[in-house]
TORLUM-938513 format. One record per residue (C-alpha): residue number from 1; residue in one letter; x, y, z. Coordinates in nm, 3 decimals. Example, Ala and Ser with C-alpha at 12.3 -4.5 7.8 and 13.67 -1.06 7.14 Angstrom:
# residues 2
kelum/ropa/xx/yy/zz
1/A/1.230/-0.450/0.780
2/S/1.367/-0.106/0.714
//
This chain:
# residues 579
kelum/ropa/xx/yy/zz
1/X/1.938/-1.976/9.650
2/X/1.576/-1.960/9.536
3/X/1.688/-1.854/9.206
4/X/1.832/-2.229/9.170
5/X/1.421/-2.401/9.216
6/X/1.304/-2.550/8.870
7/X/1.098/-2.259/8.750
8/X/0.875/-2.217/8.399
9/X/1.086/-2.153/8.115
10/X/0.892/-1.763/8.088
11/X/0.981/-1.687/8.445
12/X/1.322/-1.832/8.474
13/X/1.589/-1.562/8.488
14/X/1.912/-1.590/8.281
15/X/2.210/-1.731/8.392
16/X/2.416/-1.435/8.395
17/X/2.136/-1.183/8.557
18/X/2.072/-1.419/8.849
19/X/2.457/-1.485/8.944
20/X/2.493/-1.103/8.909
21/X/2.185/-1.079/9.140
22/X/2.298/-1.360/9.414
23/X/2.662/-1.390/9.385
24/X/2.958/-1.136/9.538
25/X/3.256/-1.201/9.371
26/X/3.575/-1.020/9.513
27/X/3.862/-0.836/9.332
28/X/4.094/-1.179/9.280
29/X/3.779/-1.393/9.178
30/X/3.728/-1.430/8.781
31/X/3.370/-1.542/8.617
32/X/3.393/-1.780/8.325
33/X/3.134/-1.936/8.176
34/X/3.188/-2.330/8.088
35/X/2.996/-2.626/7.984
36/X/2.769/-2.688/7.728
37/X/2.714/-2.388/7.589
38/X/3.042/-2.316/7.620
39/X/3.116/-2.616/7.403
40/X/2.837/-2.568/7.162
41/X/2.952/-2.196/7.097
42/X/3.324/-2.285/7.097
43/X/3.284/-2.574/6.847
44/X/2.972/-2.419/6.618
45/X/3.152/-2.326/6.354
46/X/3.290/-2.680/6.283
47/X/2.993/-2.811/6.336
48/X/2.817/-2.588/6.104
49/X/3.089/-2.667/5.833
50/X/2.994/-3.082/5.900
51/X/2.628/-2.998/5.877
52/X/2.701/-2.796/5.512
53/X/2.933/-3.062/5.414
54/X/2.680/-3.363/5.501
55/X/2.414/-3.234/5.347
56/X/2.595/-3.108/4.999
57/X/2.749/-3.462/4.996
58/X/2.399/-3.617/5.010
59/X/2.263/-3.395/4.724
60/X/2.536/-3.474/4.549
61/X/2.555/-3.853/4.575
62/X/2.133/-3.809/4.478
63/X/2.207/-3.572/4.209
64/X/2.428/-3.855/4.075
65/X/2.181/-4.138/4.131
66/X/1.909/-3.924/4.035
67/X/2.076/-3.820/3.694
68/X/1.842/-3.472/3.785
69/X/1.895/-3.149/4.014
70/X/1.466/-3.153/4.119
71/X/1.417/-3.491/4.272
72/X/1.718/-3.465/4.546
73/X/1.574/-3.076/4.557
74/X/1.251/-3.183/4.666
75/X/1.348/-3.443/4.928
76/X/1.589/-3.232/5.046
77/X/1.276/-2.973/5.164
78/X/1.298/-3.282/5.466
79/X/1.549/-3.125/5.573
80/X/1.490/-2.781/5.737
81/X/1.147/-2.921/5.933
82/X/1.448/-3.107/6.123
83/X/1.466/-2.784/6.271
84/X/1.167/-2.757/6.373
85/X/1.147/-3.114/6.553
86/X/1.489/-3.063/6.712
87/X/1.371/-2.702/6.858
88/X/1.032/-2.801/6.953
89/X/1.142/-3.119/7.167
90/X/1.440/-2.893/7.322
91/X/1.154/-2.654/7.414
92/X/0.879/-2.959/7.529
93/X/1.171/-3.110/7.764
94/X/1.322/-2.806/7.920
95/X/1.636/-2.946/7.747
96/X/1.932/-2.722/7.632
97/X/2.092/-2.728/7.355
98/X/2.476/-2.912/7.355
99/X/2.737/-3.102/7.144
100/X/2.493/-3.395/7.235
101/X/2.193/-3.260/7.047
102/X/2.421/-3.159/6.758
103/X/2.553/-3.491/6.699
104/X/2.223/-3.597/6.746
105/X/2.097/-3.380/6.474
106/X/2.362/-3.494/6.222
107/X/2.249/-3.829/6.232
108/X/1.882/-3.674/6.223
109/X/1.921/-3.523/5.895
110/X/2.040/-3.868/5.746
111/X/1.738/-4.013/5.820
112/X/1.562/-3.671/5.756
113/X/1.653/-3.760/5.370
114/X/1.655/-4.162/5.402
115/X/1.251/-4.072/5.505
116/X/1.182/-3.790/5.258
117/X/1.309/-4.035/4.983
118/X/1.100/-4.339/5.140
119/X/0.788/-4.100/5.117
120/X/0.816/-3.926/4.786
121/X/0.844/-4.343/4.649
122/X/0.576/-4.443/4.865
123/X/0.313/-4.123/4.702
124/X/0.494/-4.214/4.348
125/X/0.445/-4.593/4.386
126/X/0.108/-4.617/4.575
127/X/-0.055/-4.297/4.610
128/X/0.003/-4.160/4.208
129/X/-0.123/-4.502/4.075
130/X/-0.412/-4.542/4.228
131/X/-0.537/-4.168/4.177
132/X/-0.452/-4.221/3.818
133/X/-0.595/-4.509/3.815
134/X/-0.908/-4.395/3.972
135/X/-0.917/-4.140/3.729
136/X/-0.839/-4.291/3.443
137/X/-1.174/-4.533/3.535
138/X/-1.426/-4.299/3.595
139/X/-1.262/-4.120/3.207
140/X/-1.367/-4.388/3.009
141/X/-1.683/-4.408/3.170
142/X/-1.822/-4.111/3.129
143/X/-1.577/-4.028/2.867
144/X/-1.438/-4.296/2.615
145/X/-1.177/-4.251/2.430
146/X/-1.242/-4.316/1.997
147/X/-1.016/-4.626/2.007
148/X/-1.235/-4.749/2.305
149/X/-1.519/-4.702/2.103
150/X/-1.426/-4.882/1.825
151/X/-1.244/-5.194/1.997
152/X/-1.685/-5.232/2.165
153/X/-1.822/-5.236/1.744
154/X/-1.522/-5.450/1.639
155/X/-1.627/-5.832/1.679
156/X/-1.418/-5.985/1.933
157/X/-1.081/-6.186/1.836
158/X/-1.127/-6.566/1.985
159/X/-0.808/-6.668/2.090
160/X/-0.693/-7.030/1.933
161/X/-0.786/-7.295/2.114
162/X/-0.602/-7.547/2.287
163/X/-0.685/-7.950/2.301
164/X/-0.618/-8.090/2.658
165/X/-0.361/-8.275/2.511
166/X/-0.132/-8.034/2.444
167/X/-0.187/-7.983/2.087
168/X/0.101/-7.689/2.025
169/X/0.201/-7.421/1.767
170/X/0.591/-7.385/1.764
171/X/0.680/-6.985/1.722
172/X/1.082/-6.932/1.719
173/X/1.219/-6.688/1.987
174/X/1.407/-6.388/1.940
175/X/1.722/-6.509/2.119
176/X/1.822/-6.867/2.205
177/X/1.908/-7.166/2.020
178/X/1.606/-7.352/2.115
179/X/1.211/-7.275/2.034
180/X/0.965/-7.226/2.237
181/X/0.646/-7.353/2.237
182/X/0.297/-7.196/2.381
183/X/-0.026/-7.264/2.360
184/X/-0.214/-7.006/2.591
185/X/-0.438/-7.094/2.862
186/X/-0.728/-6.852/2.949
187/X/-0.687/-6.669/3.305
188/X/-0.315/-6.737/3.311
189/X/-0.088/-6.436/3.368
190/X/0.180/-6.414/3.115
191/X/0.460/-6.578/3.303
192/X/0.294/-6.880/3.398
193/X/0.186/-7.208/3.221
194/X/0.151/-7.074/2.892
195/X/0.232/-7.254/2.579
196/X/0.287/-6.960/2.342
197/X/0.456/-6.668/2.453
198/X/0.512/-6.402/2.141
199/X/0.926/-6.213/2.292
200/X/1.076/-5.966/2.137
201/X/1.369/-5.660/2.246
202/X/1.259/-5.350/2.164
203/X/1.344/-4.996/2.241
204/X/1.222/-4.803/2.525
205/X/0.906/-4.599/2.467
206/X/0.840/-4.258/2.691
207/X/0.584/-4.386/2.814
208/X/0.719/-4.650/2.974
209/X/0.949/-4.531/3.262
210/X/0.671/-4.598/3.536
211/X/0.635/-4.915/3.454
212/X/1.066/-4.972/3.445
213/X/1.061/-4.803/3.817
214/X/0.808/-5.000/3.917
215/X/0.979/-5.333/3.783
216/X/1.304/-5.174/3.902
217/X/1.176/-5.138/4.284
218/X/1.081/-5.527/4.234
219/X/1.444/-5.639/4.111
220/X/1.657/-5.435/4.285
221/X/1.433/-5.365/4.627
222/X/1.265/-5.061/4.761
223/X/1.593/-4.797/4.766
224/X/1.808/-4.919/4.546
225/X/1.568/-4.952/4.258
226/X/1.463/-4.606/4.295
227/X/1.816/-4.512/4.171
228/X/1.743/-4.631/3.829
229/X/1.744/-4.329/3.536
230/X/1.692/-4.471/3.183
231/X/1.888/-4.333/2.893
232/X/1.821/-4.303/2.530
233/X/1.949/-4.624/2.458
234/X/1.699/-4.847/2.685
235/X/1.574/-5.151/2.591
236/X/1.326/-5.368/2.677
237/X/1.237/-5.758/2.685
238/X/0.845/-5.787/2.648
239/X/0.705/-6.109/2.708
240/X/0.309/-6.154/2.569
241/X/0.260/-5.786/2.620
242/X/0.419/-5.702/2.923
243/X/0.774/-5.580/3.064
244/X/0.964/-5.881/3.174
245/X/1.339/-5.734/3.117
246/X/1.541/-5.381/3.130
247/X/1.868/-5.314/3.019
248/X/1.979/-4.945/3.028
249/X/2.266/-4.860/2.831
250/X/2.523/-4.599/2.768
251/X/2.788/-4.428/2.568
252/X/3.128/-4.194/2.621
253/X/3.419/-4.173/2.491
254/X/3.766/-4.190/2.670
255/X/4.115/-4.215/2.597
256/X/4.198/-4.031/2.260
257/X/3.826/-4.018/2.160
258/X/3.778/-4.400/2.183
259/X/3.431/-4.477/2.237
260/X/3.332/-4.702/2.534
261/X/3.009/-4.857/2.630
262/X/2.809/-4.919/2.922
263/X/2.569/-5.129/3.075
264/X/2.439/-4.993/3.327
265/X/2.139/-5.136/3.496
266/X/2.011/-5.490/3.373
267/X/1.738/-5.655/3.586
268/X/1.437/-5.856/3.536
269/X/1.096/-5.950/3.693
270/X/1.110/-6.205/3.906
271/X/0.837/-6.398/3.755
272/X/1.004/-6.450/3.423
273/X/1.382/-6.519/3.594
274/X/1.475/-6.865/3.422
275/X/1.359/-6.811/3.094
276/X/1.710/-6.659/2.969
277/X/1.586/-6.296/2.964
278/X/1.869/-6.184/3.109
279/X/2.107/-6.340/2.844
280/X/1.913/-6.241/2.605
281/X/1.923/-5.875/2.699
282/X/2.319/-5.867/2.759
283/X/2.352/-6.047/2.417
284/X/2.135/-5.778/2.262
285/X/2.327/-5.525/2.449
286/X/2.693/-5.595/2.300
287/X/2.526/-5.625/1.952
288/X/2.401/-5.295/2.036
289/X/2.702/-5.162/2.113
290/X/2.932/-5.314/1.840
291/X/2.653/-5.130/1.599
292/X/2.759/-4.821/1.768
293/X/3.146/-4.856/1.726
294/X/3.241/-4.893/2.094
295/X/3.572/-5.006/2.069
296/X/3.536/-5.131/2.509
297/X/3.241/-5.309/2.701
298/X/3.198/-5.226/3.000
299/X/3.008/-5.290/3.331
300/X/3.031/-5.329/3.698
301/X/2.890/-5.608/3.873
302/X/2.904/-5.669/4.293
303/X/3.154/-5.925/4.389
304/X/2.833/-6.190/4.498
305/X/2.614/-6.105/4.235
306/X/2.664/-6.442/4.084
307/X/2.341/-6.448/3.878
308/X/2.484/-6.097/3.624
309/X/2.826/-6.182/3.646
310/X/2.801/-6.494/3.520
311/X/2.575/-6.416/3.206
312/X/2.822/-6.156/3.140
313/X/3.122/-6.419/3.177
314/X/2.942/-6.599/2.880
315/X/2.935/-6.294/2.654
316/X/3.335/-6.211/2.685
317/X/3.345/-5.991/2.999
318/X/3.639/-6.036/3.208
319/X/3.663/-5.879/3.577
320/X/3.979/-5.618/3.580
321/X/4.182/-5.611/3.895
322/X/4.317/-5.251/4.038
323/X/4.609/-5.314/3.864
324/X/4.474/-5.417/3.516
325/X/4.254/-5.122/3.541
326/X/4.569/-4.872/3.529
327/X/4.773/-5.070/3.317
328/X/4.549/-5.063/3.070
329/X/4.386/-4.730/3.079
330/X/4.571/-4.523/3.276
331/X/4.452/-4.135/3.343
332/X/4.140/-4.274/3.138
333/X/3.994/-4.401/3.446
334/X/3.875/-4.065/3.560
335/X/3.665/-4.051/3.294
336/X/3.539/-4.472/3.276
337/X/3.523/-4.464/3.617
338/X/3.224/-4.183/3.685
339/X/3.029/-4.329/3.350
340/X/3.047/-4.671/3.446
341/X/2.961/-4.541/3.814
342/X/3.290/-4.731/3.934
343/X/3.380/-4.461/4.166
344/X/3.229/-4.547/4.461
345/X/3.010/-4.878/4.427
346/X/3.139/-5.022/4.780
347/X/3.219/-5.407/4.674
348/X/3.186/-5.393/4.280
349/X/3.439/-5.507/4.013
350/X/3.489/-5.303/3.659
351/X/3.415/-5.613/3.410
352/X/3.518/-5.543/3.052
353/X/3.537/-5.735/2.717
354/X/3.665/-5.573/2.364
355/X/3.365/-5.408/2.136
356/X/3.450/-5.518/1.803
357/X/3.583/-5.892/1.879
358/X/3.320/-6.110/1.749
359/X/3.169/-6.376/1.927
360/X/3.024/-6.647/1.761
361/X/2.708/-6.786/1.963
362/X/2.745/-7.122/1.844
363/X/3.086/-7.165/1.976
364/X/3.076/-7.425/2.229
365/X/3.155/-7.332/2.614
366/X/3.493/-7.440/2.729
367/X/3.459/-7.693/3.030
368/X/3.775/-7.521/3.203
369/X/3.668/-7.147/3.090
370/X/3.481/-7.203/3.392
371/X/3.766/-7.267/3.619
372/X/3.979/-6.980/3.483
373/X/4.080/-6.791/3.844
374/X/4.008/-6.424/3.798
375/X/4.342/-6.207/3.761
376/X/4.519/-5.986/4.020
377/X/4.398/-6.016/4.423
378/X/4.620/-6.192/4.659
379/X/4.919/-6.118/4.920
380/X/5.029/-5.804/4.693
381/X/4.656/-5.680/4.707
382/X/4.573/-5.654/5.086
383/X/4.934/-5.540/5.192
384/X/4.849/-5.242/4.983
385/X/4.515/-5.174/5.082
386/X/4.636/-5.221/5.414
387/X/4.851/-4.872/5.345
388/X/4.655/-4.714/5.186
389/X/4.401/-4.745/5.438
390/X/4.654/-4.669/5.690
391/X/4.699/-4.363/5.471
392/X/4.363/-4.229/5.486
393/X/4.320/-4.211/5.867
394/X/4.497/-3.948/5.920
395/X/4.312/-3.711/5.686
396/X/4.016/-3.788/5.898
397/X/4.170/-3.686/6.211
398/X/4.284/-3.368/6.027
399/X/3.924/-3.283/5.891
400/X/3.819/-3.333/6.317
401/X/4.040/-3.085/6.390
402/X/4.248/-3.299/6.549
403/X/4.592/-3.206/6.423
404/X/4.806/-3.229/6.783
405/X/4.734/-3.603/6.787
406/X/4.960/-3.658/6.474
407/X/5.336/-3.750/6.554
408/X/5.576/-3.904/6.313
409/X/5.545/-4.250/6.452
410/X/5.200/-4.257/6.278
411/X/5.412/-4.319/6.017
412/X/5.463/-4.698/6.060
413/X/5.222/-4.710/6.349
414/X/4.901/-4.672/6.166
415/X/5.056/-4.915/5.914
416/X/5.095/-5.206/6.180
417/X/4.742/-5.107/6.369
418/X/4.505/-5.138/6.016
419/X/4.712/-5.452/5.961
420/X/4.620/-5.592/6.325
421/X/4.226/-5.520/6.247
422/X/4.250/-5.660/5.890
423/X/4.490/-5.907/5.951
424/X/4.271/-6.104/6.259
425/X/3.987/-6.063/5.990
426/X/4.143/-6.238/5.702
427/X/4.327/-6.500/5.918
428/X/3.976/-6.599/6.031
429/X/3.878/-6.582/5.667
430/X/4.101/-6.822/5.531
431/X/4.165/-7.110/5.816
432/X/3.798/-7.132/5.828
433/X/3.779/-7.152/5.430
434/X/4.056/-7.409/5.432
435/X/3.863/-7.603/5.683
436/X/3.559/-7.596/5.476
437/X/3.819/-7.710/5.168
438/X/3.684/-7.347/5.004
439/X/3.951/-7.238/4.760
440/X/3.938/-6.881/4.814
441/X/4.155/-6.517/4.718
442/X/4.155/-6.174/4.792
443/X/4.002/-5.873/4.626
444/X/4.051/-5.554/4.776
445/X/3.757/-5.315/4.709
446/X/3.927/-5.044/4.526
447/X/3.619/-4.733/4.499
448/X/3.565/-4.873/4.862
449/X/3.915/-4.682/4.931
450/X/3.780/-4.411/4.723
451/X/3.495/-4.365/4.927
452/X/3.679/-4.402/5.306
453/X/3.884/-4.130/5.143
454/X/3.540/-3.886/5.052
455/X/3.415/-3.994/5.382
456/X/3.697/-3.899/5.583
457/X/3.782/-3.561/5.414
458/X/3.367/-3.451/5.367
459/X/3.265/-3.611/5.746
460/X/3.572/-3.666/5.910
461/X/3.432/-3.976/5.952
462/X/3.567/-4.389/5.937
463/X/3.464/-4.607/5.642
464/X/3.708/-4.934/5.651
465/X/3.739/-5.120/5.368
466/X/3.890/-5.421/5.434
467/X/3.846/-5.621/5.089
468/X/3.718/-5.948/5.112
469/X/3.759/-6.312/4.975
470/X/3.615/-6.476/4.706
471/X/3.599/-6.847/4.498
472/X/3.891/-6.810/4.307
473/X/3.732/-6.922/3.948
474/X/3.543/-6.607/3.770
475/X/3.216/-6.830/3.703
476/X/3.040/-6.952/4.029
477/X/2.733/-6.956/4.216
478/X/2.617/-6.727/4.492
479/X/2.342/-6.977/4.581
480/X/2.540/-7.299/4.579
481/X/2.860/-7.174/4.723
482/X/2.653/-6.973/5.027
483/X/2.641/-7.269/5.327
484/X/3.004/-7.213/5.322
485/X/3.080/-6.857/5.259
486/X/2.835/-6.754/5.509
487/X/3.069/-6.943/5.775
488/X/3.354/-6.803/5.677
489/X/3.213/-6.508/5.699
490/X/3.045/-6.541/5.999
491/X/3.406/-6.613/6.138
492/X/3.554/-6.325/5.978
493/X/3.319/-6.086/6.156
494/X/3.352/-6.304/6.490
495/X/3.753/-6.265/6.516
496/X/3.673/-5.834/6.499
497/X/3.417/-5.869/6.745
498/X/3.632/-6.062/6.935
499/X/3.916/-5.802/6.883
500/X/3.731/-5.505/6.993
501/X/3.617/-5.696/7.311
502/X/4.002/-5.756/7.409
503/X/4.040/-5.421/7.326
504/X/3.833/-5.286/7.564
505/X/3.910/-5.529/7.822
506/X/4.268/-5.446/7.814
507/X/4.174/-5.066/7.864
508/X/3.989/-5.145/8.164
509/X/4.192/-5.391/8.302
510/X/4.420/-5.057/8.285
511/X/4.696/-5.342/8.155
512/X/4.891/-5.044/7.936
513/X/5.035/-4.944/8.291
514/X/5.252/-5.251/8.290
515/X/5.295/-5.300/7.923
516/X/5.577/-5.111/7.702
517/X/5.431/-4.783/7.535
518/X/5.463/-4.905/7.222
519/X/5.220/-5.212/7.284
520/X/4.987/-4.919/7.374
521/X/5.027/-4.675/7.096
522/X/4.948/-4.968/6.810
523/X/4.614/-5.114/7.076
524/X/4.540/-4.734/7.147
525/X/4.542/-4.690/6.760
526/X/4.317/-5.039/6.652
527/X/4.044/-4.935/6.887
528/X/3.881/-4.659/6.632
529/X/3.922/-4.867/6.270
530/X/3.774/-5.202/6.465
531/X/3.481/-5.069/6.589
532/X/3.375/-4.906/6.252
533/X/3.463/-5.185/6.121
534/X/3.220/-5.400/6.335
535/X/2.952/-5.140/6.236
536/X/2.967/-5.166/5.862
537/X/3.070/-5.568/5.896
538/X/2.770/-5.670/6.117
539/X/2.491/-5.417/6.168
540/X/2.464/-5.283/5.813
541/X/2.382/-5.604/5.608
542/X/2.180/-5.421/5.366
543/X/2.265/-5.196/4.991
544/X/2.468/-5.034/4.949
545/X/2.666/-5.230/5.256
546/X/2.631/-5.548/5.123
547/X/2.961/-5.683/5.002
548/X/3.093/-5.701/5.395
549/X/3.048/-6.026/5.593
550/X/2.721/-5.948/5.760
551/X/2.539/-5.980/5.439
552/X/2.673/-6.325/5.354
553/X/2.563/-6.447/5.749
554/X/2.241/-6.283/5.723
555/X/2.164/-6.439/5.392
556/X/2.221/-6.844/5.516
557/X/2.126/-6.764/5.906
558/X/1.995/-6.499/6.073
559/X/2.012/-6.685/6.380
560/X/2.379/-6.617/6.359
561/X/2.380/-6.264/6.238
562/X/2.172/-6.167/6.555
563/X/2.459/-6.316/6.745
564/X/2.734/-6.107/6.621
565/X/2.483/-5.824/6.640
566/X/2.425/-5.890/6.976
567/X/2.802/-5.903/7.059
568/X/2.833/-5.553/6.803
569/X/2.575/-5.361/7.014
570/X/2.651/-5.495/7.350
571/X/2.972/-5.339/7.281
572/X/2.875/-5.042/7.158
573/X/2.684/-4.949/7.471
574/X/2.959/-5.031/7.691
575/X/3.179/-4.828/7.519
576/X/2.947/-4.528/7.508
577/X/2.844/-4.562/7.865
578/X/3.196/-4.601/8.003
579/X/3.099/-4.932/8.220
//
């Protein structure tokens, strides 16, 4: 059986040659190939189909963020040197190709493109800059440009001066009922210590949009700023010279040619955060709109983003529930929701106020406006997200091909199995709120549904979306309210984690054998939603993730967050490895 020694890849005969060569087979013996490549070949059109699907769906979802067809086009050129990698380390390791190394190159290609967008920010945010830069230097040294030239012959302009005493000018501010005053201290940046501090709101200019991504990466992070794509109406808050404030803002009309408005981005530098240029830009931004004629405000804001929702709480805006949303617009939504980008913002709320209802400034703010609980949520909620969840599953299993598995049963079994996962979740939730004395209610995540749904049919793949609980009034505060969120959430994630362990012990404790076959249908049925869940809930605390529990844990103590991930990958590896 020589023809079985490890051999170089040039001199090692095919499969099919050598058997031919070494093997007799007799008349009532049949050959059939099986395996791997069996597999592989059997299942390559399918997987070709996911690989066409995933990487459409990511050009699409970039396209969107993008607002452009180039940029995703150019970070998508990541994507065929995949193939290279993939058939060079096959080649390296002696290694043949199987459903392993397909899966593996699914999950390659998402970080093919998470990479390729990471680079082509790093060269536009480090490398670009600094060559301009450069250039730009050694231009007006050799070269100066006319106004250069005449700013050297004009005499200089002496700033005023200011006694050590603090002898001040008073300058009125653009917006706000109080005034400002500055006096200017040489070798102080603009946001700090100074006296007098000329702000003003003013419209976009072209070029400008570096400088917004740049403050955009700073706001929102590395990723998630990067998504930002000013419009035509973009407006800026400049403080002594320099961008301290963007609001990007948009227009469409809906529902027999009404005319809606958007905001959507506002964020700010975190240098100049508690000097109201937030408010001023929202309160600049409804005026804006009213000018227009939008007859509806709107705006989405994440469920913990405290700091925007809060400011826009003070201008009118009032979060809609699922139900408010199609009472009140109906069919319109499939035109609000992909302007306002409400489609599938995992964890955000629509928040909308009437465009032509004035709102006098002056009015003074109503002590128990504060404590008005935000509509809709509740009992009523989660039951039906519960089914509609329930609902979605099997469209996954249909899109993996998986048709036999479906029996009518499903039909109240998949009900009672999502409610098992969710339910042990929310119990959690709530006895540990009540403990804490946290008054708290449900919102169900309604474009989270929308995107288990895309996920499911596009990847055949598991996105739960459980919902999750909030304070009950629709002004509070993210940074005061966190010691106790984060342990209720902490104990939210805990119960799954918990869950999925009893899970799996009960499968290898091989108790089903004694138990009715009911009982193991529904347990049989949790095992898949819980462990996505625990994926999404603990290991992915980061955008666009970051309404599930993990976030809230990580935020107070990641001391605790490394124990549920822990737990979460501990189990992960026992369940791939079979133990």
């Amino acid at each position: 059986m020589h023809w079985l020694r490890p051999a170089s890849r040039a001199s090692r005969p095919p499969a099919r040659e050598a058997i031919g060569d070494h093997v007799t087979l007799g008349d009532e013996v049949a050959l059939r190939f099986e395996g791997d490549y069996a597999g592989l070949k059997r299942y390559g059109g399918v997987f070709a189909a996911v690989v066409a699907a995933a990487v459409l769906l990511v050009f699409g979802v970039m396209a969107a963020q993008f607002e452009s067809f180039s940029d995703p086009l150019i970070i998508s050129f990541a994507i065929p040197l995949t193939f290279v990698d993939v058939i060079a380390a096959h080649y390296l390791l002696a290694v043949s190709i199987s459903l392993f190394s397909a899966l593996g190159f699914v999950m390659l290609l998402g970080m093919a493109v998470d990479n390729g967008i990471g680079a082509a920010l790093l060269l536009t945010l480090y490398l670009v800059p600094v060559l301009y830069a450069a250039l730009n230097r050694y231009t007006e040294r050799w070269w100066p440009s006319r106004a250069k030239l005449e700013s050297r012959a004009a005499p200089p302009k002496l700033p005023p001066r200011c006694s050590s005493h603090c002898g001040t000018a008073k300058r009125p501010v653009s917006y706000g009922n109080d005034e400002r005053t500055a006096c200017r201290k040489p070798g102080k940046s603009a946001y700090k210590e100074e006296t007098m501090s000329v702000q003003s709101i003013r419209p976009m200019q072209q070029d400008e949009q570096r400088a917004l991504k740049r403050l955009a990466r700073r706001a929102f992070g590395f990723v998630q700023g990067s998504f930002v794509k000013p419009t035509e109406h973009t407006f800026v808050y400049e403080l002594s010279g320099e961008i301290a404030g963007v609001v990007v803002l948009d227009t469409f009309t809906f529902k027999r040619n009404r005319l809606g408005g958007v905001v959507k981005w506002l964020f700010t530098d975190p240098r100049a955060r508690g000097r109201g240029v937030a408010a001023a830009l929202i309160e600049h931004s409804v005026r804006q709109l009213q000018e227009h004629g939008c007859d509806e405000l709107f705006t989405t804001v994440e469920g913990c983003n405290t700091a925007s929702s809060n400011r826009f709480a003070d201008q009118g805006f009032v979060p809609l529930s699922a139900m408010q949303q199609i009472r009140r617009y109906g069919m319109s939504l499939l035109k609000i929701g992909p302007n306002t980008f409400h489609t599938i913002d995992l964890g955000h709320f629509l928040w909308a106020r009437a465009g032509q209802t004035p709102r006098s400034p002056e009015a003074p703010e109503s002590p128990q406006g504060t404590q008005t609980p935000v509509a809709g949520g509740g009992a009523a909620a989660w039951l039906a997200n519960v089914l509609i969840a329930a609902a979605i599953l099997p469209l996954q299993r249909l899109r993996a091909g998986a048709a036999s598995e479906l029996y009518l049963e499903l039909v109240w079994q998949l009900p009672v199995a999502v409610a098992l996962v969710f339910g042990v979740r929310s119990l959690a939730m709530k006895l540990a709120a009540h403990r804490l004395g946290l008054e708290l209610r449900y919102r169900i995540w309604e474009t989270g549904l929308t995107l288990s749904a895309l996920v499911a049919v596009l990847l055949s793949g598991v996105l739960p979306s459980p919902g999750s609980y909030y304070p009950k009034p629709a002004r509070w505060s993210y940074r005061a309210e966190l010691p106790r969120l984060a342990i209720v959430a902490f104990f939210g994630a805990l119960s799954v984690l918990v869950l999925a362990w009893l899970l799996w012990a009960y499968e290898a404790a091989a108790l089903g054998s004694s138990a009715p076959a009911v009982v193991n249908d529904l347990l049989r049925l949790a095992v898949v939603p819980v462990q996505a869940l625990l994926v999404f809930e603990v290991l992915l605390p980061f955008f666009p993730f970051a309404s599930y529990n993990g976030r809230r844990v990580w935020d107070h103590d990641r001391a605790l967050w490394g124990i549920l991930a822990a737990g979460t990958v501990a189990l992960l590896l026992v369940r791939s490895t079979g133990i």
